[in-house]
Gaussian input, Z-matrix of N, CA and C with variables (Angstrom, degrees):
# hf/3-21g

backbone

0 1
 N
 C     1     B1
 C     2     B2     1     A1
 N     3     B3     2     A2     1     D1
 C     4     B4     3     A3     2     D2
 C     5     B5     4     A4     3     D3
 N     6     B6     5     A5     4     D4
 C     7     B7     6     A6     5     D5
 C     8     B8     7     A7     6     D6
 N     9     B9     8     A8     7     D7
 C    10    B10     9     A9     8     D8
 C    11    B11    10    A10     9     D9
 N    12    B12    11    A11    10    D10
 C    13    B13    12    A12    11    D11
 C    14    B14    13    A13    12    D12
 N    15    B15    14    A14    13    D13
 C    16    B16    15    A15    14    D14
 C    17    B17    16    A16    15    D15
 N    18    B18    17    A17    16    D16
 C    19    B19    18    A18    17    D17
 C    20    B20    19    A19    18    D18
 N    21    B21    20    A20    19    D19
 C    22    B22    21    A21    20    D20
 C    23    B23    22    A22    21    D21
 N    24    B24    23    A23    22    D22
 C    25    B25    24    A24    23    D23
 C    26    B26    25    A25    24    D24
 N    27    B27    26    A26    25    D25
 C    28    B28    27    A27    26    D26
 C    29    B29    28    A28    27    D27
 N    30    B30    29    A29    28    D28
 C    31    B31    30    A30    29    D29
 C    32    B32    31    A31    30    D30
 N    33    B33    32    A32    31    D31
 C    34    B34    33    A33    32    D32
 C    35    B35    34    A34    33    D33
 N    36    B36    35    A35    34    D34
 C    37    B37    36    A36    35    D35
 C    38    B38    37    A37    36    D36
 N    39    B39    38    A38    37    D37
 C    40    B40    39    A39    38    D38
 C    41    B41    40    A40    39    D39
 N    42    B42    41    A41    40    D40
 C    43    B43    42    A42    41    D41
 C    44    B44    43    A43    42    D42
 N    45    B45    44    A44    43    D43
 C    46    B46    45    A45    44    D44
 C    47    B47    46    A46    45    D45
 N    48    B48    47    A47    46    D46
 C    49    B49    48    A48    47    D47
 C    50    B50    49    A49    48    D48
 N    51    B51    50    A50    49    D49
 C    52    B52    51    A51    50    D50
 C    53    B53    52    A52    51    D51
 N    54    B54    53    A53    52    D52
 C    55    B55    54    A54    53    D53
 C    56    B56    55    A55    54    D54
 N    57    B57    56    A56    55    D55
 C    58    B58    57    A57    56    D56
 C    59    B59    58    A58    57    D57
 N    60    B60    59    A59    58    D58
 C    61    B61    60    A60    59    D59
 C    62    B62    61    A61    60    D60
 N    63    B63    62    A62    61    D61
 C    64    B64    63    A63    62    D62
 C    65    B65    64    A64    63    D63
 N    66    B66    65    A65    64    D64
 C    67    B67    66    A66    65    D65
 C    68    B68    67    A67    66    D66
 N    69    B69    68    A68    67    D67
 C    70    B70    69    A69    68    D68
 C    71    B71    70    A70    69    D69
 N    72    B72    71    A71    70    D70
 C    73    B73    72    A72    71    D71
 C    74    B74    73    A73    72    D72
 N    75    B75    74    A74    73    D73
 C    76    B76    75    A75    74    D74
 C    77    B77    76    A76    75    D75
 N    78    B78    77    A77    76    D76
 C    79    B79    78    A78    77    D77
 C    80    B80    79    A79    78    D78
 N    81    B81    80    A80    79    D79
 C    82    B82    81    A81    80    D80
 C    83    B83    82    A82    81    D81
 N    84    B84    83    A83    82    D82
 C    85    B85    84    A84    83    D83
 C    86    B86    85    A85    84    D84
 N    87    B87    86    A86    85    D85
 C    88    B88    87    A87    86    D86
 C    89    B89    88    A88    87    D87
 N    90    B90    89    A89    88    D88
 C    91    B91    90    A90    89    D89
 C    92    B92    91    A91    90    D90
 N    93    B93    92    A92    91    D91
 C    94    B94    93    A93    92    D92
 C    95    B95    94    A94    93    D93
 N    96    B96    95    A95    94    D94
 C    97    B97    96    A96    95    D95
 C    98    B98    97    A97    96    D96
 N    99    B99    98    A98    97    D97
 C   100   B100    99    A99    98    D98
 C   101   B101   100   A100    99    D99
 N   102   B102   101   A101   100   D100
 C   103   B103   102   A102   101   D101
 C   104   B104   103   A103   102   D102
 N   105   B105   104   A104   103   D103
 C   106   B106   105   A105   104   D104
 C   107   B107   106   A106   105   D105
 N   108   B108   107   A107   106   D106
 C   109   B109   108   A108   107   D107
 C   110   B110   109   A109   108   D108
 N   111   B111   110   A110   109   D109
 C   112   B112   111   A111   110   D110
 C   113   B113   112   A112   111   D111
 N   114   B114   113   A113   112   D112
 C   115   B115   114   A114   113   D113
 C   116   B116   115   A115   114   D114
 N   117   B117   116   A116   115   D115
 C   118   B118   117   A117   116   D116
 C   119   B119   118   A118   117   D117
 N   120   B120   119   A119   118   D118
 C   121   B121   120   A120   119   D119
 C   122   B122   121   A121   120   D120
 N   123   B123   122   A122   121   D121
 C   124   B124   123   A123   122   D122
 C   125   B125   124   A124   123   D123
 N   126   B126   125   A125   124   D124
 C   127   B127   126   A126   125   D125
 C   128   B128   127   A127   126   D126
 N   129   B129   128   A128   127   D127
 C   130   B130   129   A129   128   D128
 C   131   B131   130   A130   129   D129
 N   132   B132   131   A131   130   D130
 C   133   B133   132   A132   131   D131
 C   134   B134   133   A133   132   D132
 N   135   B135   134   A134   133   D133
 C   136   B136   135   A135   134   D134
 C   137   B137   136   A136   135   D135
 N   138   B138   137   A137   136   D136
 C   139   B139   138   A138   137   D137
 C   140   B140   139   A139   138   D138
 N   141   B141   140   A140   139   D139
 C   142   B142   141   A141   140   D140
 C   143   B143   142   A142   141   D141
 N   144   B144   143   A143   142   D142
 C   145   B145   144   A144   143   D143
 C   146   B146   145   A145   144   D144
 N   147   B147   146   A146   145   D145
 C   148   B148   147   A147   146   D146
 C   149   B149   148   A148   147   D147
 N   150   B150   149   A149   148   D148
 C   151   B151   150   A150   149   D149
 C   152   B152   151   A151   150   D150
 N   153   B153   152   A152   151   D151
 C   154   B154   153   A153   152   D152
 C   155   B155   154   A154   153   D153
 N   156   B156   155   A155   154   D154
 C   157   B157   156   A156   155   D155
 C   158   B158   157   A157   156   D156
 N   159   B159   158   A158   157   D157
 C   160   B160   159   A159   158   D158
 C   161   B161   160   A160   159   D159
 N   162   B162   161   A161   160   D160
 C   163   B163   162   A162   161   D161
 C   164   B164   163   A163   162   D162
 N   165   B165   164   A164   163   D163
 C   166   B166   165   A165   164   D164
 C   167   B167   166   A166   165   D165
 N   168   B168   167   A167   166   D166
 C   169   B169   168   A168   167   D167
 C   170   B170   169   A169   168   D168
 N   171   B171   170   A170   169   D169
 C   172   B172   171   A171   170   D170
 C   173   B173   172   A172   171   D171
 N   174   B174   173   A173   172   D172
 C   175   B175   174   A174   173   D173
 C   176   B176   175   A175   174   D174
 N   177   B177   176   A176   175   D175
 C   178   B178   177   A177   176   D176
 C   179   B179   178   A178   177   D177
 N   180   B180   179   A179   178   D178
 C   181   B181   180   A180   179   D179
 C   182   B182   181   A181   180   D180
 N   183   B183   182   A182   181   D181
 C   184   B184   183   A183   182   D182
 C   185   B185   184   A184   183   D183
 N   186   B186   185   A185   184   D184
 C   187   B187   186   A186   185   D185
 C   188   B188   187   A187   186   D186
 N   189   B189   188   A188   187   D187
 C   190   B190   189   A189   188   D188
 C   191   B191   190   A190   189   D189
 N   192   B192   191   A191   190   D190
 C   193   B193   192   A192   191   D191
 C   194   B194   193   A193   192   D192
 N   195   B195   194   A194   193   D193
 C   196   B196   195   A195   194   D194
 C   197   B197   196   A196   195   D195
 N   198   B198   197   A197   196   D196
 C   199   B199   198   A198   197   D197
 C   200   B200   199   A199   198   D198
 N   201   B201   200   A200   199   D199
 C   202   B202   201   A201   200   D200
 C   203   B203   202   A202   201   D201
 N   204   B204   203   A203   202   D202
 C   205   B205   204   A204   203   D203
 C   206   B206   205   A205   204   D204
 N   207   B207   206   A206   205   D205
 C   208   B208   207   A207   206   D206
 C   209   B209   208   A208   207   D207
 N   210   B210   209   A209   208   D208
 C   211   B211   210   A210   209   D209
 C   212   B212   211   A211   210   D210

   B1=1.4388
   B2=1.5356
   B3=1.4804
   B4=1.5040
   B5=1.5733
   B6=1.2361
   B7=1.4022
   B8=1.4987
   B9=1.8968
   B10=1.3410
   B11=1.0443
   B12=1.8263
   B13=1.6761
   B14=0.8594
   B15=1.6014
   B16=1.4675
   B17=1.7420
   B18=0.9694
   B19=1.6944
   B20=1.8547
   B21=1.3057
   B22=1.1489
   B23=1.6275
   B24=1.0035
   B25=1.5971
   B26=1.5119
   B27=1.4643
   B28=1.3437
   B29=1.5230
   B30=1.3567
   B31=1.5867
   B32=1.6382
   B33=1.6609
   B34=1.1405
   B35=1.1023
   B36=1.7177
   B37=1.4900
   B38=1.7283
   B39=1.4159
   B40=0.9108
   B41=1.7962
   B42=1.5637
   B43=1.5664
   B44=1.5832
   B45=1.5204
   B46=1.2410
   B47=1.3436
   B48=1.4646
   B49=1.5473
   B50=1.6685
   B51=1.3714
   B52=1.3389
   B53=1.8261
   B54=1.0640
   B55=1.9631
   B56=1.5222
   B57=1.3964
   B58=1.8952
   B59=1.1128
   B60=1.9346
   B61=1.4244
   B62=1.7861
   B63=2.0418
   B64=1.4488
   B65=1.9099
   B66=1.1467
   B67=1.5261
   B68=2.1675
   B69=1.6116
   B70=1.4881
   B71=1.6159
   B72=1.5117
   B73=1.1468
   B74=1.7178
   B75=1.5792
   B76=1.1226
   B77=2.0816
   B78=1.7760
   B79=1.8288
   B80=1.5237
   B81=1.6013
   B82=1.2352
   B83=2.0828
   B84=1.1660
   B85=1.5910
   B86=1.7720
   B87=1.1929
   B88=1.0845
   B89=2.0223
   B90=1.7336
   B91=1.6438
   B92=1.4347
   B93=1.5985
   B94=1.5898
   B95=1.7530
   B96=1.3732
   B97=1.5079
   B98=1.9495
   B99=1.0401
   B100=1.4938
   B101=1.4370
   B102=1.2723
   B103=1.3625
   B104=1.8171
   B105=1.4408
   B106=1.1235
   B107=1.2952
   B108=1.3358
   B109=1.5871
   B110=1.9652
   B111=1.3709
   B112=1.2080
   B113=1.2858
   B114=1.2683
   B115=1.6621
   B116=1.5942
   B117=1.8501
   B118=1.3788
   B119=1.9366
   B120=1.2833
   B121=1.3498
   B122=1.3425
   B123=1.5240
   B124=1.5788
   B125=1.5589
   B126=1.2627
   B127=1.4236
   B128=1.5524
   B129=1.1785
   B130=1.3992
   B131=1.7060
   B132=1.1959
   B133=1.2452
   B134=1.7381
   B135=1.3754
   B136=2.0439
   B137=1.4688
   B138=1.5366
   B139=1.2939
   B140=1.5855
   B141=1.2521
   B142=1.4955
   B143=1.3875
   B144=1.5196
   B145=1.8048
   B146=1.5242
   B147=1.2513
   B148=1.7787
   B149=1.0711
   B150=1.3019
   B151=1.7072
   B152=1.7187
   B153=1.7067
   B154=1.8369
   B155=1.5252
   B156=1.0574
   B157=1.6686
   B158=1.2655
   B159=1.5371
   B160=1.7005
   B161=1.4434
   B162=1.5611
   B163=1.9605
   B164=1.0231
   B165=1.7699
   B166=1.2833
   B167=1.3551
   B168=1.4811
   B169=1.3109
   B170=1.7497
   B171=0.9170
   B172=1.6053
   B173=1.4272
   B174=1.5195
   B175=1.5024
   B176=1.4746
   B177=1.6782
   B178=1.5421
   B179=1.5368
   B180=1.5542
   B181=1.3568
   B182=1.3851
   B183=1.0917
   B184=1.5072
   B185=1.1525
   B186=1.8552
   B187=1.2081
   B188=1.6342
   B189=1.0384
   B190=2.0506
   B191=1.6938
   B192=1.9096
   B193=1.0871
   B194=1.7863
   B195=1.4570
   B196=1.3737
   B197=1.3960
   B198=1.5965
   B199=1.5184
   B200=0.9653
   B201=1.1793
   B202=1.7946
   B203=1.7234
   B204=1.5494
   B205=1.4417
   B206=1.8509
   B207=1.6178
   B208=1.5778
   B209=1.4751
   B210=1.5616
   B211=1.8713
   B212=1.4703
   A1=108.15
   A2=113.06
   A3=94.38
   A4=132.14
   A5=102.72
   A6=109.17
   A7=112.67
   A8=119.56
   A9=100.16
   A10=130.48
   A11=118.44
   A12=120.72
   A13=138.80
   A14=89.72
   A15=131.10
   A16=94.66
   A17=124.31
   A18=131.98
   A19=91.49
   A20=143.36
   A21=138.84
   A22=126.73
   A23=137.42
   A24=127.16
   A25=96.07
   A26=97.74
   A27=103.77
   A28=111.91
   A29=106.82
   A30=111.54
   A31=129.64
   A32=126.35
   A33=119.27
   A34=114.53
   A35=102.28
   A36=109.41
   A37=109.78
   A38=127.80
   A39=100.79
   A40=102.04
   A41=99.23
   A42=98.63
   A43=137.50
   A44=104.10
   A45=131.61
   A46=116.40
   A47=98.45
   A48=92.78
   A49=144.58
   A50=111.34
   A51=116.09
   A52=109.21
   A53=102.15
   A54=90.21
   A55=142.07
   A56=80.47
   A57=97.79
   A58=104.72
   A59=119.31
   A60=128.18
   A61=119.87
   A62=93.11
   A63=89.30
   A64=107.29
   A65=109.28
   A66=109.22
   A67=109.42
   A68=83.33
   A69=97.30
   A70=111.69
   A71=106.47
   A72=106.40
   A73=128.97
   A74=121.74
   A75=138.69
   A76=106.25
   A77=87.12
   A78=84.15
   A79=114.19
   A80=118.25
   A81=96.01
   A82=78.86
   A83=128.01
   A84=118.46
   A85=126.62
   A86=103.32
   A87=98.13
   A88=117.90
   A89=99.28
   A90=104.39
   A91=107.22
   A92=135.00
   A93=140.52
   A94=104.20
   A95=108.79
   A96=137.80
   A97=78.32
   A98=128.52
   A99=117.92
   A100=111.40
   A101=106.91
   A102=124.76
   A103=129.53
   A104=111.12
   A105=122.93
   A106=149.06
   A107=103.01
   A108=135.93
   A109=106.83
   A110=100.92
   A111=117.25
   A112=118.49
   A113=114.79
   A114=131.38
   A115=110.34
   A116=115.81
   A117=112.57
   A118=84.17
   A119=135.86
   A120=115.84
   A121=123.41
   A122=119.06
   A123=123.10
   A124=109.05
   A125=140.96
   A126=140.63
   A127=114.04
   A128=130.11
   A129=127.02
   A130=117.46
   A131=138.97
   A132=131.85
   A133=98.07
   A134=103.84
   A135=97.82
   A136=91.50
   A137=92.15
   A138=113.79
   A139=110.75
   A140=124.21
   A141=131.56
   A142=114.02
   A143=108.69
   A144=116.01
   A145=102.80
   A146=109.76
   A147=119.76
   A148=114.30
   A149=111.05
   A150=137.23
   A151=88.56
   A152=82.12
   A153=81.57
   A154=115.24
   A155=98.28
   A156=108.91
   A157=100.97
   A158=119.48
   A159=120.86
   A160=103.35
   A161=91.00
   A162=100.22
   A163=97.83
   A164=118.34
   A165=107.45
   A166=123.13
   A167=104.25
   A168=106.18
   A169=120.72
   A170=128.11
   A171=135.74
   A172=111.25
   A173=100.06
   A174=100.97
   A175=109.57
   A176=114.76
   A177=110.79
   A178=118.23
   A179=113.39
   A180=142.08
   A181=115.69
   A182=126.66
   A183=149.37
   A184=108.83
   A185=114.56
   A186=100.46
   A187=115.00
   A188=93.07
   A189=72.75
   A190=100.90
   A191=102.67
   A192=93.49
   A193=131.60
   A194=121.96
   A195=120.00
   A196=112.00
   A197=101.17
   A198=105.88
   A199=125.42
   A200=120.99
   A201=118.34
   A202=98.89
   A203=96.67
   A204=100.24
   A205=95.42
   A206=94.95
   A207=87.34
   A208=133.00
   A209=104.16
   A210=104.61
   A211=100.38
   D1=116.21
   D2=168.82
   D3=-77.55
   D4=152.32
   D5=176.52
   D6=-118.89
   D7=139.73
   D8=164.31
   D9=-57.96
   D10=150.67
   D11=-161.58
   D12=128.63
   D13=-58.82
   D14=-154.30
   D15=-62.52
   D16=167.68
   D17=-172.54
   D18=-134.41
   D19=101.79
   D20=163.79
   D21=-118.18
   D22=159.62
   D23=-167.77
   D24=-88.15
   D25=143.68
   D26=163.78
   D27=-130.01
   D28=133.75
   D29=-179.97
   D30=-85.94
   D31=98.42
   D32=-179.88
   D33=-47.58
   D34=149.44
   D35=165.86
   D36=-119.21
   D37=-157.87
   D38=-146.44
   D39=-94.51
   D40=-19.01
   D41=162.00
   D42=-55.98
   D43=-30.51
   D44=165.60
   D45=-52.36
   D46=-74.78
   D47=161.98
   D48=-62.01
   D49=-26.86
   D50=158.28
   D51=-57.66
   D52=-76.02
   D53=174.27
   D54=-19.83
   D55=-53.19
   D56=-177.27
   D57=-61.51
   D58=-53.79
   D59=-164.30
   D60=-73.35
   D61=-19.68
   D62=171.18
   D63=-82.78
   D64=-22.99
   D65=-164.64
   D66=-74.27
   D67=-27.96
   D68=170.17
   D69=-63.51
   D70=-67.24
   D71=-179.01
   D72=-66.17
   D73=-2.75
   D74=166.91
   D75=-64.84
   D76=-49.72
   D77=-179.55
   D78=-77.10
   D79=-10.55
   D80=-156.54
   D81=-100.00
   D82=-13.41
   D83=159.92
   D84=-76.00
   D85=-10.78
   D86=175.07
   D87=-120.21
   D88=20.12
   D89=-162.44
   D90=-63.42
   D91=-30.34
   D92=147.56
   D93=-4.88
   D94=-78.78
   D95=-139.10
   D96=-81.55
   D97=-35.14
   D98=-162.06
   D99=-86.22
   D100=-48.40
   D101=156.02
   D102=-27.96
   D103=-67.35
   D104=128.16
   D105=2.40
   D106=-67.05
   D107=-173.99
   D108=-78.24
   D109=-42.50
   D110=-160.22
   D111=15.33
   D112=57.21
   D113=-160.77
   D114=-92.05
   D115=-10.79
   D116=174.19
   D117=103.75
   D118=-12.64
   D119=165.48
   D120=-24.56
   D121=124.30
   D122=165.39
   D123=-76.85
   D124=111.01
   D125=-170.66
   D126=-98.21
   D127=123.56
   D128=176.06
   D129=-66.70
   D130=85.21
   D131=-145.55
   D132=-120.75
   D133=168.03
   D134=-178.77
   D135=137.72
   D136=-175.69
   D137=169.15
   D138=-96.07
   D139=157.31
   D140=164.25
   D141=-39.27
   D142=136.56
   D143=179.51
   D144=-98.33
   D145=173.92
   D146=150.45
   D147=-166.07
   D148=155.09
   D149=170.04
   D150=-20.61
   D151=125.78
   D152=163.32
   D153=100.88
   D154=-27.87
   D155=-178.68
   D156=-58.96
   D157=173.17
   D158=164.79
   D159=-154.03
   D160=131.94
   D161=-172.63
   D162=-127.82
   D163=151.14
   D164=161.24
   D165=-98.67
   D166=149.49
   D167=-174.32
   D168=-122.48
   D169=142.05
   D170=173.10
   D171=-62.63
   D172=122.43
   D173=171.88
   D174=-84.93
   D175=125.30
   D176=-174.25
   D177=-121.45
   D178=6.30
   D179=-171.63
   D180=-157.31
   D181=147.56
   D182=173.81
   D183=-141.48
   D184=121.36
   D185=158.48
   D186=-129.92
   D187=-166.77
   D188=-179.53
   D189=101.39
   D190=-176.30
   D191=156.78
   D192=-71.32
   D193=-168.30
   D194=-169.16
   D195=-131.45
   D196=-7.51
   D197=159.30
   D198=-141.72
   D199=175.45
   D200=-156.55
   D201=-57.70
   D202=148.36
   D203=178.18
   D204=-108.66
   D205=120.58
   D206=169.61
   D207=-128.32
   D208=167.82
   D209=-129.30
   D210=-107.43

């Protein structure tokens, strides 16, 4: 059951990874123009992801029920 907090792995897939790696590679072609800007932009920055990878991620929402649903 998740809980907020909680730190759990999440496994890219291959959409996942296409996104991240285009949004990465969007900041690291356009880092000139951001720089620049110094407008407070949040930039997706890193190395390239892929399908398969596993990150952990922060649970910061729950929705649904909040306790086990049983069957």
């Amino acid at each position: 059951m998740p809980v907020i907090s909680h730190t759990v792995p999440f496994l890219l897939d291959s959409s996942d990874g296409h996104a991240i790696t285009q949004w990465r590679t969007d900041a690291r072609d356009n880092m000139p123009e951001h720089r620049s800007g110094a407008d407070g932009t949040h930039l997706q920055v890193g190395h390239d992801v892929s399908a398969g990878e596993v990150f952990a991620m922060i649970v910061t929402r729950v929705s649904g029920p909040t306790k086990p649903v049983q069957q």
